[in-house]
C-alpha positions in Angstrom: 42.0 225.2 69.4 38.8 226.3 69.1 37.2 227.4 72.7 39.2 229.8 74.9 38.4 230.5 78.4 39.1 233.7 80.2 38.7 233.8 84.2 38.0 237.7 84.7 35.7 240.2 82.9 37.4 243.4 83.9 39.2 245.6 81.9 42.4 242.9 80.6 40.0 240.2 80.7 37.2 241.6 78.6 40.1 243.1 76.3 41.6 239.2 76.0 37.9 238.1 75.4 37.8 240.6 72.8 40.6 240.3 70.9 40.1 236.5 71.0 36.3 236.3 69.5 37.7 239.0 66.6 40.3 236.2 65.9 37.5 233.7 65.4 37.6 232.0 69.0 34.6 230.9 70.9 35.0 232.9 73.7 33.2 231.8 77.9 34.1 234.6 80.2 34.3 234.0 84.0 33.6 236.5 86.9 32.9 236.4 90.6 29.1 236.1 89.2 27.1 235.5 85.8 25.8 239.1 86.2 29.6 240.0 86.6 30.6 238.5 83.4 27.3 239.7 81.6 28.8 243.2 82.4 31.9 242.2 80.9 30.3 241.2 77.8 28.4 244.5 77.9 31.5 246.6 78.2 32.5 244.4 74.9 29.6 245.4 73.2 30.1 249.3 73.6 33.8 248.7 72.7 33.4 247.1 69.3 30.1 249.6 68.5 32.7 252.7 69.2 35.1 250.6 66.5 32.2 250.6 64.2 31.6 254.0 64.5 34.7 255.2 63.8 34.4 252.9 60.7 37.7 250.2 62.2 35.4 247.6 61.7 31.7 246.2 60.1 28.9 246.1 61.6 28.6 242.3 61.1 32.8 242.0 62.3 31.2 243.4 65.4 28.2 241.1 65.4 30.2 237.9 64.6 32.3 238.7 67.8 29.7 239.5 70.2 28.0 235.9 69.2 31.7 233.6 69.9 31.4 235.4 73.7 29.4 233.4 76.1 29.1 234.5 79.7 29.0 231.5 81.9 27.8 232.0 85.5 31.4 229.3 87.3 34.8 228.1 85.8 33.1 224.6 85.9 31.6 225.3 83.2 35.0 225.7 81.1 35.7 222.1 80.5 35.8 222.5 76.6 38.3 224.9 76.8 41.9 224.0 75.0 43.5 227.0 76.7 41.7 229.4 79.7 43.4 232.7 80.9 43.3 233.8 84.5 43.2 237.0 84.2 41.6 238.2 87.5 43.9 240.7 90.2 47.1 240.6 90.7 47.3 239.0 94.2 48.8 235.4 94.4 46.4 234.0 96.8 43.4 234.9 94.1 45.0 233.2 91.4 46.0 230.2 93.1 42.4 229.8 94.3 41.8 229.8 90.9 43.6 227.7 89.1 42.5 224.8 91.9 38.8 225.3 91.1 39.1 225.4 87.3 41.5 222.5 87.2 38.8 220.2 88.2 37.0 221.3 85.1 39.9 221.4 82.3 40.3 218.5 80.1 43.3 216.1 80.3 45.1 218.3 77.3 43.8 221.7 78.4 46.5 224.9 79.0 45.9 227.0 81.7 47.8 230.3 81.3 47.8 233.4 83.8 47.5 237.0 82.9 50.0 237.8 85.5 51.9 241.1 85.2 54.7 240.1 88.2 54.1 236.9 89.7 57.1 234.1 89.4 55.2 231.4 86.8 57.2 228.5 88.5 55.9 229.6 91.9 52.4 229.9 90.7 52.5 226.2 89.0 52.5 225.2 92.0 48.4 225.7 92.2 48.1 224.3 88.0 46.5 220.8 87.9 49.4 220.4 85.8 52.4 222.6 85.7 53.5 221.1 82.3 50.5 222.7 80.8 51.1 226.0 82.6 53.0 229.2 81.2 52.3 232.9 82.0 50.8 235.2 78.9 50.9 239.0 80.0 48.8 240.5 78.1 48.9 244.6 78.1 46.3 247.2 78.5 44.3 248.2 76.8 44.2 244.8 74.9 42.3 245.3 71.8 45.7 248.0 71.1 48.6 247.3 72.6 50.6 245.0 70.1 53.0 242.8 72.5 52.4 240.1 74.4 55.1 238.5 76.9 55.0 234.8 76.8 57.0 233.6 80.5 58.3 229.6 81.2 58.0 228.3 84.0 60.3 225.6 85.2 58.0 222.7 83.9 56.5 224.4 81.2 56.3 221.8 78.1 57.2 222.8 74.8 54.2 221.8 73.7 52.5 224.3 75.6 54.9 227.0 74.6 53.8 226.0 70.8 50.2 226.2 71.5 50.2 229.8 73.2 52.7 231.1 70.5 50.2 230.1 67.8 46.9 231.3 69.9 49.1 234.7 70.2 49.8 234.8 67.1 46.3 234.4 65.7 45.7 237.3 67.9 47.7 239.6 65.7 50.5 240.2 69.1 53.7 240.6 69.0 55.3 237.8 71.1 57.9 238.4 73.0 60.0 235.9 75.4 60.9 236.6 78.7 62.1 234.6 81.8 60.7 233.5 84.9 62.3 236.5 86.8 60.0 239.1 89.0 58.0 241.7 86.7 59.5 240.1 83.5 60.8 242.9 81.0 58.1 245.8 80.7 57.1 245.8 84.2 60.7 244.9 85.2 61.1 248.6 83.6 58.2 250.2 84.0 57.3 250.1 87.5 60.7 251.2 88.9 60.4 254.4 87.2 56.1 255.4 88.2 57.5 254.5 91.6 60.3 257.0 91.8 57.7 259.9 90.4 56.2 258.7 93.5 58.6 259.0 95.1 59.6 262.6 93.4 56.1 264.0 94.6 56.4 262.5 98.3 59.5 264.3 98.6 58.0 267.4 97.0 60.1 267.7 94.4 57.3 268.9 92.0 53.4 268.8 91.7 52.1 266.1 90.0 51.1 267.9 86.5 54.9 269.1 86.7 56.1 265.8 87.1 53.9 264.5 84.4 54.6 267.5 81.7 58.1 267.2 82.4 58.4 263.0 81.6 56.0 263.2 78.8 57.6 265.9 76.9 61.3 265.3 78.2 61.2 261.6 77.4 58.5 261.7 74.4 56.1 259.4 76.0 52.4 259.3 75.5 51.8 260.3 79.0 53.3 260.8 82.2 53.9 258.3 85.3 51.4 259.3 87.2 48.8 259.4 85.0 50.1 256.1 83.5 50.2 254.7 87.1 46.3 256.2 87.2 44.9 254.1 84.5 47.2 250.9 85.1 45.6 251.5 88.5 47.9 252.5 91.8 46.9 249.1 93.5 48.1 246.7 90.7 51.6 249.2 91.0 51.9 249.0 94.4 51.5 245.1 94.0 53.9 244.8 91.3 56.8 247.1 92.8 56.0 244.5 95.8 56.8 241.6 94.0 60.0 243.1 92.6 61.2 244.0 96.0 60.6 240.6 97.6 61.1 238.6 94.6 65.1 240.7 94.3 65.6 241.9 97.8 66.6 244.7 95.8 66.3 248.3 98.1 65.8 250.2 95.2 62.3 248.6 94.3 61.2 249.1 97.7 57.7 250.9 97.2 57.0 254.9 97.4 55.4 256.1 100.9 52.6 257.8 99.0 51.9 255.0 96.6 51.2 253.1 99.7 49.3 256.1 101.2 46.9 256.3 98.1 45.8 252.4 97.8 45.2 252.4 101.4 42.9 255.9 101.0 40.8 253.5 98.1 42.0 255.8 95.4 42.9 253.0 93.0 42.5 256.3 90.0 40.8 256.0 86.7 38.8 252.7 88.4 37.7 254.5 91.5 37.8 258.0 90.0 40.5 259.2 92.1 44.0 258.7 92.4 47.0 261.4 91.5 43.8 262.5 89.7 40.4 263.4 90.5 38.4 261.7 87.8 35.1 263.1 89.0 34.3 266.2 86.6 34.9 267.1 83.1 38.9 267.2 83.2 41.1 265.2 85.4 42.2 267.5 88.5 46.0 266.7 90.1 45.0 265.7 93.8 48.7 266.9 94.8 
């Protein structure tokens, strides 16, 4: 396996493109554009020189890894590929789109894999030229740090495949872990239940949203709290993750927050659109609530 395709030059799809030219992999990154995934690259670029500068890595490790990653301007042009990650938003109807236009590209062996954080892989097979060769790799942000990956079956899912993406995750330095084709998986599964009821908390007016942020990170000893967590995951990708969990369960208790719903229809997405439970706009972060 020596080409990898990622569909997506955001934030998780420049990280996978990252992590995966440091591991030796020629590396074509997909957008919406060429200029799109040019940008991607660029973002790269400043993200490796900051690991220089902090002395994580050589100059000529940075060098080496900004030469494996070539922007291509379609997914047609990923036919050399032996595995390609979608890795573009999480809405089902992108994705699927997706995998239908590269498939006409991917060789006969090719594994197509999807960055999806929520989305049933089974369902999504569906729209693979070949669900065999399909599997989900979730992928966690930001890329180039976080250590685990979960690797999610479909119903089809070869073992062969399974194989493949162990060993490419591997080579990545991740820690693989293995969960089942079951809405939101494990972290997410977690995860998302609990930024929603800190919505929830701060709809009801329970506390501010510092509070309710001071109060989880030092009372639970996490890094940071919900909200802010929701902020830089972005409030959009929550709101469509606690989605699927509530349609994908029928579950009540994932149904999502009023205010969560309130905020990504306002457009404040946070760190992405510089405001969310946050204003991002001056020198430090300002609660909007």
């Amino acid at each position: 396996m020596q080409t990898i395709g990622v569909i997506g030059a955001g934030q998780m799809g420049a990280g996978i493109a990252q992590v995966s030219a440091q591991a030796g992999y020629r590396v074509l990154l997909a957008d919406v554009s060429l200029e799109a995934a040019e940008k991607g690259k660029a973002g790269i670029a400043k993200a490796l020189g900051r690991l220089v500068e902090k002395e994580k890595i050589a100059g000529e490790a940075r060098d080496a890894a900004l030469a494996l990653i070539e922007p291509v301007a379609s997914v047609a042009d990923m036919g050399d590929c032996a595995i390609v990650v979608e890795a573009a938003t999480e809405r089902e109807a992108v994705k699927r789109a997706i995998f239908a236009e590269v498939g006409k590209a991917l060789g006969p062996d090719a594994i197509l894999a999807s960055n999806t954080s929520s989305i049933p892989i089974t369902r999504l097979a569906q729209a693979a030229p070949d669900a065999a060769r399909f599997m989900g790799v979730h992928f966690f942000n930001p890329v180039p740090v976080m250590r685990p990956i979960e690797l999610i079956r479909g119903l089809a899912t070869s073992d062969a495949t399974l194989a493949a993406v162990e060993a490419f995750a591997e080579k990545l330095g991740k820690q693989v872990v293995h969960a089942n084709d079951a809405p939101g998986f494990i972290v997410n599964r977690v995860l998302m239940p609990m930024i929603n009821e800190a919505c929830f908390a701060l709809g009801e007016g329970v506390a501010s949203v510092r509070d309710i942020d001071l109060a989880c990170q030092l009372g639970l000893n996490h890094p940071m709290g919900p909200l802010t967590l929701a902020d830089f995951i972005g409030l959009d990708t929550c709101l469509e993750i606690t989605r699927v969990l509530f349609e994908g369960t029928g579950d009540p208790k994932f149904r999502p927050a009023p205010v969560l719903v309130k905020y990504v229809e306002a457009g404040w997405f946070g760190r992405k659109t510089r405001r969310g439970f946050y204003d991002y706009s001056g020198a430090e972060p300002v609660p909007t609530r």
